[in-house]
KOLNU-166874 format. One line per 8 residues: number of its first residue (from 0); for each residue x, y, z of N, C-alpha, C, O. Coordinates in steps of 0.05 Angstrom, whole numbers, plus 5000, padded with zeros to 4 digits. Layout:
REM KOLNU-166874
NUM	X Y Z X Y Z X Y Z X Y Z; ...;
REM end
This chain:
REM KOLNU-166874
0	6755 6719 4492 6730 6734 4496 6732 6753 4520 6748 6752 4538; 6715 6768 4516 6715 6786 4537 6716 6776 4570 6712 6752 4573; 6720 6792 4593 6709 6779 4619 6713 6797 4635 6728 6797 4655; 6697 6822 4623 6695 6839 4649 6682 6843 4670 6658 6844 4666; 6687 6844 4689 6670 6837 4710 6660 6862 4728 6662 6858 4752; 6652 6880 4723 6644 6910 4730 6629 6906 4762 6637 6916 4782; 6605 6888 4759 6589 6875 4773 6607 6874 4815 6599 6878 4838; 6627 6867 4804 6641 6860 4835 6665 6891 4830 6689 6888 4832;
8	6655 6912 4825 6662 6939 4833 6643 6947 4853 6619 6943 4851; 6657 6960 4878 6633 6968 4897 6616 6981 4893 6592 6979 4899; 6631 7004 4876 6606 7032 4874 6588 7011 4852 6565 7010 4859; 6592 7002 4840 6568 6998 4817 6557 6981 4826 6533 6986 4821; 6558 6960 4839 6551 6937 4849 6522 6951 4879 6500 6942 4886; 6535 6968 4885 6514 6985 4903 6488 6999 4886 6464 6996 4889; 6504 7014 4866 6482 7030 4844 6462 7008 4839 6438 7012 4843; 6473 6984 4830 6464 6966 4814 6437 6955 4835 6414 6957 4828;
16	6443 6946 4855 6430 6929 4864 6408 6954 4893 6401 6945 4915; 6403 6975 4885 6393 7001 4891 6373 7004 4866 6353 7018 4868; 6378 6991 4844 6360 6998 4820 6346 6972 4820 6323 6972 4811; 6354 6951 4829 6339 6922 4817 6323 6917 4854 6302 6905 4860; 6341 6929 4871 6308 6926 4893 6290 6955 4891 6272 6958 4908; 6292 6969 4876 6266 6986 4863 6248 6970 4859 6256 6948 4851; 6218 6974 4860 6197 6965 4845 6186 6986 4820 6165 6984 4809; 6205 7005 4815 6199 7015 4786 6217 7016 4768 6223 7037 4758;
24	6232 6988 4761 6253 6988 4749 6245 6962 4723 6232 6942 4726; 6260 6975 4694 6252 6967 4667 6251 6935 4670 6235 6918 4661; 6271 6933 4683 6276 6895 4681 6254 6884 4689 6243 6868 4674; 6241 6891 4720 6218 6882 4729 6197 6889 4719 6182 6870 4718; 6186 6915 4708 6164 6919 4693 6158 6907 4668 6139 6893 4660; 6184 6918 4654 6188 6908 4620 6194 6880 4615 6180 6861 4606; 6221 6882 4622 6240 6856 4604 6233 6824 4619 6236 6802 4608; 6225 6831 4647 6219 6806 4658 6190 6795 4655 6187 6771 4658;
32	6169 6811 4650 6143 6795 4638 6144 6785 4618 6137 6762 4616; 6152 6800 4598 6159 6787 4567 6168 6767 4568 6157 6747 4557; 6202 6763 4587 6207 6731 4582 6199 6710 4592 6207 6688 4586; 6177 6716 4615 6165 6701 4627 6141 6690 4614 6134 6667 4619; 6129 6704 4599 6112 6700 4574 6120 6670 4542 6106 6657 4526; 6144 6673 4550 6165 6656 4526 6175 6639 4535 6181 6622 4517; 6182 6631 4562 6190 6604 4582 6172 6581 4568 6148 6582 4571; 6187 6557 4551 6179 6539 4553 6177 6522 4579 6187 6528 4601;
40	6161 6497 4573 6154 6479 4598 6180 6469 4605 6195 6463 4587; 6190 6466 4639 6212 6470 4637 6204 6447 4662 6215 6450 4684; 6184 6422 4659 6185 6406 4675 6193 6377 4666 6185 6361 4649; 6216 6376 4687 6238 6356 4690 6264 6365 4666 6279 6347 4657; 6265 6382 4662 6282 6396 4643 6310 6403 4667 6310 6407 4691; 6335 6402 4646 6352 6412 4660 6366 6445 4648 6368 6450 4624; 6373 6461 4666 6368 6496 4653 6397 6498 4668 6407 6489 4688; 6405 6516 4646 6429 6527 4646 6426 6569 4645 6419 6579 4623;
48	6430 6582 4661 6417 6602 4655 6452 6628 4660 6466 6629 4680; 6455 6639 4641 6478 6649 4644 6479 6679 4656 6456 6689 4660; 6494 6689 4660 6491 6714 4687 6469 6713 4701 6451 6728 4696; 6469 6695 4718 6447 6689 4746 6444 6714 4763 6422 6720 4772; 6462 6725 4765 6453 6750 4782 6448 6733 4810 6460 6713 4814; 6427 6744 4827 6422 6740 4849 6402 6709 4842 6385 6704 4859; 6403 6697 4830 6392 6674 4826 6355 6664 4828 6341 6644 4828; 6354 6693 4829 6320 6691 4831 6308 6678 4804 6288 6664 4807;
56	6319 6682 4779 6312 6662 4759 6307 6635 4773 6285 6628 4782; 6335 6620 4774 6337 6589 4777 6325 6589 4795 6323 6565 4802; 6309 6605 4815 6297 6590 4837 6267 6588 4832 6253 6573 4845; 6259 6608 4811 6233 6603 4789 6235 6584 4763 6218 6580 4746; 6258 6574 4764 6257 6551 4738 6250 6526 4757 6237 6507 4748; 6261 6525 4787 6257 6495 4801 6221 6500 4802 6205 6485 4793; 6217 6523 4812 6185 6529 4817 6178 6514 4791 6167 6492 4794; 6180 6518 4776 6170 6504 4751 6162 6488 4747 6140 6484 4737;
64	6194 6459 4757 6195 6446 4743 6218 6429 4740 6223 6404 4739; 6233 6455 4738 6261 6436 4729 6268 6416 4739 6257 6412 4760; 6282 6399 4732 6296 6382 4753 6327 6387 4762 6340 6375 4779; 6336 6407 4749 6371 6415 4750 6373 6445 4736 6369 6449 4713; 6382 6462 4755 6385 6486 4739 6419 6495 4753 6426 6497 4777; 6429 6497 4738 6455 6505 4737 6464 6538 4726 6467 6544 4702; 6467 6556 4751 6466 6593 4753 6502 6594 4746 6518 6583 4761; 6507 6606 4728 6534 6617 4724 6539 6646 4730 6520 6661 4727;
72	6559 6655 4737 6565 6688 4733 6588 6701 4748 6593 6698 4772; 6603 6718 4727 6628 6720 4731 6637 6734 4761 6659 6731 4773; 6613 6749 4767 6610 6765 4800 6605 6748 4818 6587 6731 4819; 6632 6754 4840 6632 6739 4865 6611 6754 4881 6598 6741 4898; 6605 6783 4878 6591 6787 4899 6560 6781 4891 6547 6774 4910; 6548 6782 4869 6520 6766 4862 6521 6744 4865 6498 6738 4872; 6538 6718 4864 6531 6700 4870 6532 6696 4906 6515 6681 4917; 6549 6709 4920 6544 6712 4949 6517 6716 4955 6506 6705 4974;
80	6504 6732 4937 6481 6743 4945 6457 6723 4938 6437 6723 4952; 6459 6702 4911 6445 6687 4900 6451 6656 4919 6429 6646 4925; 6465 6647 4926 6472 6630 4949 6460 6629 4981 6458 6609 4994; 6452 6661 4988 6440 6672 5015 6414 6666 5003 6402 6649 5016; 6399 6677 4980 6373 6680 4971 6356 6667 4966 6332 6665 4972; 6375 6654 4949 6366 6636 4921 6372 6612 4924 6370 6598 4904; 6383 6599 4948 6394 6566 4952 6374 6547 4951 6350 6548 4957; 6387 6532 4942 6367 6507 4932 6384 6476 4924 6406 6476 4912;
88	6371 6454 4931 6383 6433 4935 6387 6418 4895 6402 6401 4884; 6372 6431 4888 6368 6429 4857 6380 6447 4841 6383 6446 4816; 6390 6472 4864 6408 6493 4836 6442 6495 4848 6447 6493 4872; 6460 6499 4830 6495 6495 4820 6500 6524 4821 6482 6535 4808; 6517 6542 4831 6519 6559 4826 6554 6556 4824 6568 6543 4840; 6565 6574 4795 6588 6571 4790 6595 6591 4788 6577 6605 4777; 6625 6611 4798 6639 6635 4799 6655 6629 4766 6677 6620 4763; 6635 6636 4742 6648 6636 4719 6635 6645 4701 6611 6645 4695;
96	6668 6657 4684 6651 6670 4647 6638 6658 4642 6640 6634 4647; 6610 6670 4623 6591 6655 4612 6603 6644 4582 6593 6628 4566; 6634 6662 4581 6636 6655 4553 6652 6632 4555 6661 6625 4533; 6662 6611 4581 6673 6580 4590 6654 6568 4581 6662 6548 4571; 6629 6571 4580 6614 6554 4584 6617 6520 4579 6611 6500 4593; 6627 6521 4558 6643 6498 4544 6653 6481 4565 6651 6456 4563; 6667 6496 4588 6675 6477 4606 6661 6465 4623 6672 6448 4637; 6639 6469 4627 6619 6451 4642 6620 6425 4630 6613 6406 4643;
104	6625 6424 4613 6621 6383 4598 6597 6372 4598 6595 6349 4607; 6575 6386 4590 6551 6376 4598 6531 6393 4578 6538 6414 4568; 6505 6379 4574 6489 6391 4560 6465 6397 4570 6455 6381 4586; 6448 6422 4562 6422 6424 4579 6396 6427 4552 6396 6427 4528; 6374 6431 4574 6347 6431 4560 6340 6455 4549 6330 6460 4527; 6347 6469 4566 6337 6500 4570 6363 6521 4573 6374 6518 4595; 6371 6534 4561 6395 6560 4567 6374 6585 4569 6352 6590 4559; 6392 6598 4587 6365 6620 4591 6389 6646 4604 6408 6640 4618;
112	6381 6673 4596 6404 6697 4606 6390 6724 4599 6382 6735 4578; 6389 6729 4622 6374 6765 4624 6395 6787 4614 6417 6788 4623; 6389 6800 4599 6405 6827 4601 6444 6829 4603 6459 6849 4603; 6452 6797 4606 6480 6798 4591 6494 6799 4580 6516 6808 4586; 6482 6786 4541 6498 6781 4519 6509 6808 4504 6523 6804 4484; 6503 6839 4512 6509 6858 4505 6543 6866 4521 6558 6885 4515; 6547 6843 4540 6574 6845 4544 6600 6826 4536 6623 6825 4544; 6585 6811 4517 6609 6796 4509 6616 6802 4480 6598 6809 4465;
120	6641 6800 4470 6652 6822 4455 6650 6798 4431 6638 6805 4410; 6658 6776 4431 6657 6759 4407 6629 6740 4409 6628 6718 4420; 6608 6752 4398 6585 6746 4391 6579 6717 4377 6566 6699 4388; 6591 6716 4354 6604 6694 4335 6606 6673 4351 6588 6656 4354; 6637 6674 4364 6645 6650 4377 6616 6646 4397 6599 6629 4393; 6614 6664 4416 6596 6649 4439 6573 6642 4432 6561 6630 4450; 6558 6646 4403 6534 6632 4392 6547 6609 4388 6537 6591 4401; 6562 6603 4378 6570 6571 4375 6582 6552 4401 6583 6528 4401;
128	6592 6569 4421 6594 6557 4452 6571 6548 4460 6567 6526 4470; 6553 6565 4455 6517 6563 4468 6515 6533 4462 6517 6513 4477; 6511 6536 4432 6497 6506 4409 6520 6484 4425 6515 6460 4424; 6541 6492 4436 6554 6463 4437 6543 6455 4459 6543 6431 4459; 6534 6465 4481 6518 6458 4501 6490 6455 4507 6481 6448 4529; 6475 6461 4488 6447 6449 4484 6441 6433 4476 6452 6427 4454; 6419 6413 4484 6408 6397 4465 6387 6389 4446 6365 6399 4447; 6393 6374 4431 6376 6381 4403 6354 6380 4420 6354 6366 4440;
136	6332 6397 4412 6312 6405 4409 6302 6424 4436 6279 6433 4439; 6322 6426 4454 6322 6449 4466 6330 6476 4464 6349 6481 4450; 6320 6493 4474 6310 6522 4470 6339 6545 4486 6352 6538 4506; 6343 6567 4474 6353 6590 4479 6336 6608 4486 6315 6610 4473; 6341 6622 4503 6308 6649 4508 6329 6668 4520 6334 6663 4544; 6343 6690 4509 6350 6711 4519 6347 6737 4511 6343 6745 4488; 6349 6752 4533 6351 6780 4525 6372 6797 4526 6391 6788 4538; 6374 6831 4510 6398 6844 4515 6389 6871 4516 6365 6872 4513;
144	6397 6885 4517 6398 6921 4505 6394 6927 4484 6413 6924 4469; 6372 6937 4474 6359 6931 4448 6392 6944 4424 6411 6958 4432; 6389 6935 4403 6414 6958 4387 6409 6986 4384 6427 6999 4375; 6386 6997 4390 6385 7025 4385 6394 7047 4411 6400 7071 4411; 6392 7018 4439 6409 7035 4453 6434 7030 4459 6449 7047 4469; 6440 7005 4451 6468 7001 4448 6483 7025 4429 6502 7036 4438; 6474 7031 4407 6491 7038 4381 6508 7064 4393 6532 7061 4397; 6494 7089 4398 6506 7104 4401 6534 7107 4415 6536 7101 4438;
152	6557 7118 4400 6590 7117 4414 6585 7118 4437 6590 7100 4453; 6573 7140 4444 6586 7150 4482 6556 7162 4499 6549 7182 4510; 6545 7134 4491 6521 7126 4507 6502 7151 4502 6481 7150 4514; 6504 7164 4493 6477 7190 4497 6460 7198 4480 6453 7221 4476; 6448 7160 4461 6424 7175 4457 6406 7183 4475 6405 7178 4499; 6383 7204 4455 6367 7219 4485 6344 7222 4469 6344 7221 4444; 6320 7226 4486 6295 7228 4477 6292 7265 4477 6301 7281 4493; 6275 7270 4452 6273 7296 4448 6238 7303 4457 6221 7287 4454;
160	6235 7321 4464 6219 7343 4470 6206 7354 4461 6219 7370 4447; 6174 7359 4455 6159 7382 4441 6154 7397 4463 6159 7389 4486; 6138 7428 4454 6139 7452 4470 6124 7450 4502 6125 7465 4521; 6108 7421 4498 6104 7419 4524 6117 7397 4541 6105 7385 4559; 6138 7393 4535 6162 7388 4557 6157 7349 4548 6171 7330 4556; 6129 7346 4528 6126 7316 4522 6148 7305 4512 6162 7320 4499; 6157 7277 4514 6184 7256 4499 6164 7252 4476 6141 7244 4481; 6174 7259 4447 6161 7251 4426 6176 7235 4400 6167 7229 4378;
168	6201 7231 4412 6223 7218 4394 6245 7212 4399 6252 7225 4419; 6269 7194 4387 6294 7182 4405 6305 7190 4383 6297 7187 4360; 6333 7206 4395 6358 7207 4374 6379 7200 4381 6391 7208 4401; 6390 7175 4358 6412 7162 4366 6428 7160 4343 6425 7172 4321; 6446 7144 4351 6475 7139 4318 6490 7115 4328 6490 7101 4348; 6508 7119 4295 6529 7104 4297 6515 7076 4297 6531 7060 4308; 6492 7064 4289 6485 7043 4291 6503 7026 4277 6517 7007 4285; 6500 7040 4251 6522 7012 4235 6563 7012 4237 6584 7010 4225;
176	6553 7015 4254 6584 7013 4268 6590 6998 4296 6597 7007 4318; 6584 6973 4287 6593 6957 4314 6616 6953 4328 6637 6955 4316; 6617 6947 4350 6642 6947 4363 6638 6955 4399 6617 6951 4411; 6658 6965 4411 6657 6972 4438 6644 6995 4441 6646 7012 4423; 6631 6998 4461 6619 7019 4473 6631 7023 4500 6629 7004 4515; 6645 7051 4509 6650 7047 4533 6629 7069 4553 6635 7092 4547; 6609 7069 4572 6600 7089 4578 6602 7090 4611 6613 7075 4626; 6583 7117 4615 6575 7119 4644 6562 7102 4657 6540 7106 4648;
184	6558 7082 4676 6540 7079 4690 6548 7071 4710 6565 7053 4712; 6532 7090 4737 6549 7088 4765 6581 7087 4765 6591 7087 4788; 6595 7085 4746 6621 7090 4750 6626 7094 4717 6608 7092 4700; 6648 7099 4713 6662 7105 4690 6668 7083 4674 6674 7062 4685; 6668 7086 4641 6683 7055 4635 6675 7033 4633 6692 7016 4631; 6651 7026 4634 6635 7010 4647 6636 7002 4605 6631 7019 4588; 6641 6977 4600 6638 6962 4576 6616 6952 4561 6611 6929 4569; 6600 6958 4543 6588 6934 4526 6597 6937 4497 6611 6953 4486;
192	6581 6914 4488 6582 6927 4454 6560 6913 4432 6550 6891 4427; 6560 6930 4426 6542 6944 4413 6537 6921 4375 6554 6918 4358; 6511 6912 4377 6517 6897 4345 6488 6901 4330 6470 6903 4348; 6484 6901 4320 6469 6914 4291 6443 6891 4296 6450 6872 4310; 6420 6889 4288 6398 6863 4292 6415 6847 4282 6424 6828 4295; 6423 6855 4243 6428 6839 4227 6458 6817 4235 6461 6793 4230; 6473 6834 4249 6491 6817 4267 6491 6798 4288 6508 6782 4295; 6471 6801 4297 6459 6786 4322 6446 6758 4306 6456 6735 4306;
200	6420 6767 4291 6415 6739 4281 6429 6720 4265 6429 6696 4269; 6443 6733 4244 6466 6720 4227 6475 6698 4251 6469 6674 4253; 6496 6719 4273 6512 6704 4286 6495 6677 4297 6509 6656 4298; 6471 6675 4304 6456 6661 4323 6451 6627 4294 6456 6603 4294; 6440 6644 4278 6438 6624 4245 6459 6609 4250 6458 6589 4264; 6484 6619 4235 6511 6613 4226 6523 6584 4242 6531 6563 4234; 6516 6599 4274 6515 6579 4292 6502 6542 4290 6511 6519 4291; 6476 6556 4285 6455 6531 4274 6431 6534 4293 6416 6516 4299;
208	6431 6558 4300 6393 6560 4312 6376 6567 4298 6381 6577 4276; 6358 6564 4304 6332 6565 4286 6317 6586 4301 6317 6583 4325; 6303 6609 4291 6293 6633 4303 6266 6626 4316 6252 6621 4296; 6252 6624 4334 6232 6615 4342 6218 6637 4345 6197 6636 4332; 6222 6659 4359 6207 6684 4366 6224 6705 4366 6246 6699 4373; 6220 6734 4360 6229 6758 4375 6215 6778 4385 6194 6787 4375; 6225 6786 4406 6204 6808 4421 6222 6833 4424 6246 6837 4427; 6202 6848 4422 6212 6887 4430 6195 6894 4450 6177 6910 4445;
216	6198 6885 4473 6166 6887 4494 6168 6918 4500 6187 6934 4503; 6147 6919 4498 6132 6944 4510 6120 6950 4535 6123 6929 4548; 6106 6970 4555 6100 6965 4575 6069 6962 4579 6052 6976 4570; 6066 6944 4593 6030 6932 4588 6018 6956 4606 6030 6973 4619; 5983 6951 4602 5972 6975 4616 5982 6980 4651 5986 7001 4663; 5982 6957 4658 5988 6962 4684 6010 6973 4695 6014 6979 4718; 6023 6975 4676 6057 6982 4679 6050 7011 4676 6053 7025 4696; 6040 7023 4656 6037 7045 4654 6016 7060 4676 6015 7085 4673;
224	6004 7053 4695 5994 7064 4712 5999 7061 4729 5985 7072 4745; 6022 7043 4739 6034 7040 4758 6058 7062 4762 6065 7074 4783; 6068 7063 4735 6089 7091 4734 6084 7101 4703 6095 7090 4684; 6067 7123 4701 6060 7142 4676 6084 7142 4670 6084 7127 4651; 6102 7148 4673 6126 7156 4651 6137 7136 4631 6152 7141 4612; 6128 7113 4637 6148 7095 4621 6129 7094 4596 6136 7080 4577; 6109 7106 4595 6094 7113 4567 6122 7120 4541 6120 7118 4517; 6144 7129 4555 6161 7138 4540 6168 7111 4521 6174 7115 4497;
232	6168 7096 4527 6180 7061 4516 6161 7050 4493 6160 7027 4484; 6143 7076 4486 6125 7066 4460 6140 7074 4435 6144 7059 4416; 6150 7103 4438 6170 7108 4421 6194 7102 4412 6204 7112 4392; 6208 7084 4432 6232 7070 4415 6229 7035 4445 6214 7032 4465; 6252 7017 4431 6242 6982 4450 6268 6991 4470 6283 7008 4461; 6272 6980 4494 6300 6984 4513 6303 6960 4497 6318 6964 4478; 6290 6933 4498 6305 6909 4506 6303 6892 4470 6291 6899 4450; 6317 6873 4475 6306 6853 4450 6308 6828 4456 6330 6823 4467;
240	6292 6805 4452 6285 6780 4459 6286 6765 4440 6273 6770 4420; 6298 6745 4442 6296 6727 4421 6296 6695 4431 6313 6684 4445; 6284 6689 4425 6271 6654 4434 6282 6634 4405 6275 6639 4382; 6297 6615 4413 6319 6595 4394 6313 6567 4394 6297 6557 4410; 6324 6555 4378 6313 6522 4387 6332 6514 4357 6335 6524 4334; 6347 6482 4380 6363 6471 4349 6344 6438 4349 6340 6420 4367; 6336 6443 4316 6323 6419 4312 6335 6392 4310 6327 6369 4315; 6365 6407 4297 6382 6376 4293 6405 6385 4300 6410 6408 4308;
248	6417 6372 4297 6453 6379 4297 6459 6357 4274 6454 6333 4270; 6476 6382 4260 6504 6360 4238 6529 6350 4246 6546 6361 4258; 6529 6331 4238 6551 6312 4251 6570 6320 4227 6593 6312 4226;
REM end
């Protein structure tokens, strides 16, 4: 499986973390109410949450509840940073692919992952890594890059224009053509890839989850008057959400 680790490049790792202490940034407006919206009860539960980033999740799953939350992620320098921040006598922080997971030897209540699974290249296999580490009747809740902005080859779909300078539509491609995407951001090269809805859920089924919810969040009123522009996010979703749960397992 893939294990690129872009994250512990300096320049991007600067870009990066210049956009996420913004307070007008998609993750915090958009993608992080929605999943906060879909968080099952997560008291005395044990949570496994994959690219922890700076660990501000797991330190709102203990707020919760949890009783054990265990932060993975392949960047040494986010977890430096989730360790200074985010420490806690109840949360594990591990310097590892999300796609090991397997090697933890252990099963949890809750799996939970913001804005990662658009970087792991074998989709397939790591839905069935997930299921081997959950337990029955606990929940999956992640998000990614919706496919419409994934799809395009060389990252540039773009929103089009009427005569008064308004965004009134998104033009993109190459949807049904999954595979690597390599594009710009803050540095060159920078990896994901790109899979179709119908690929995504299959893979998640096939596995043996059961679909609980999906979301295309939008930005609520406050969002939009906090920053008028993101009105733009009515006409096409950034993100996609999907909330999982295995009822049984076959032996």
């Amino acid at each position: 499986m893939s294990r690129q680790n872009i994250f512990d490049n300096e320049t991007f790792f600067s870009g990066y973390k210049a956009l996420r202490d913004s307070d007008c940034n998609a993750n915090d407006l958009i993608e992080q109410p929605a999943m906060r919206k879909l968080l099952p009860d997560l008291n005395g539960k044990s949570v496994l949450e994959l690219g922890c980033g700076y660990g501000h999740n797991c330190i709102d799953f203990i707020n919760r509840g949890a009783a054990r939350v265990v932060g993975i992620d392949i960047s040494k320098k986010m977890l430096a940073v989730a360790k200074e921040e985010s420490a806690h006598s109840k949360i594990e922080y591990h310097n590892m692919s999300m796609t090991d997971i397997q090697n933890l030897d252990e099963k949890f209540d809750f799996i939970y992952s913001s804005l990662a699974f658009h970087y792991v290249k074998d989709f397939d296999t790591f839905a069935k890594a997930i299921y081997s580490v959950l337990n029955v009747g606990g929940q999956l809740l992640f998000s990614q890059e919706h496919p419409i902005i994934t799809s395009t080859i060389d990252g540039a779909g773009h929103f089009n224009k009427n005569e008064n300078g308004e965004k009134v539509s998104y033009t993109f491609s190459n949807y049904n053509q999954p595979g690597e995407r390599r594009i710009h951001w803050y540095v060159d090269g920078v990896i994901k890839y790109h899979r179709t809805f119908s690929n995504i859920i299959n893979a998640l089924a096939k596995a043996g989850f059961v679909i609980k919810e999906i979301c295309e969040p939008i930005p609520e009123d406050w969002v939009i008057e906090k920053v008028p522009a993101w009105v733009k996010e009515y006409i096409k979703p950034n993100f996609l959400i999907i909330k999982t749960t295995i009822y049984f397992r076959a032996i």
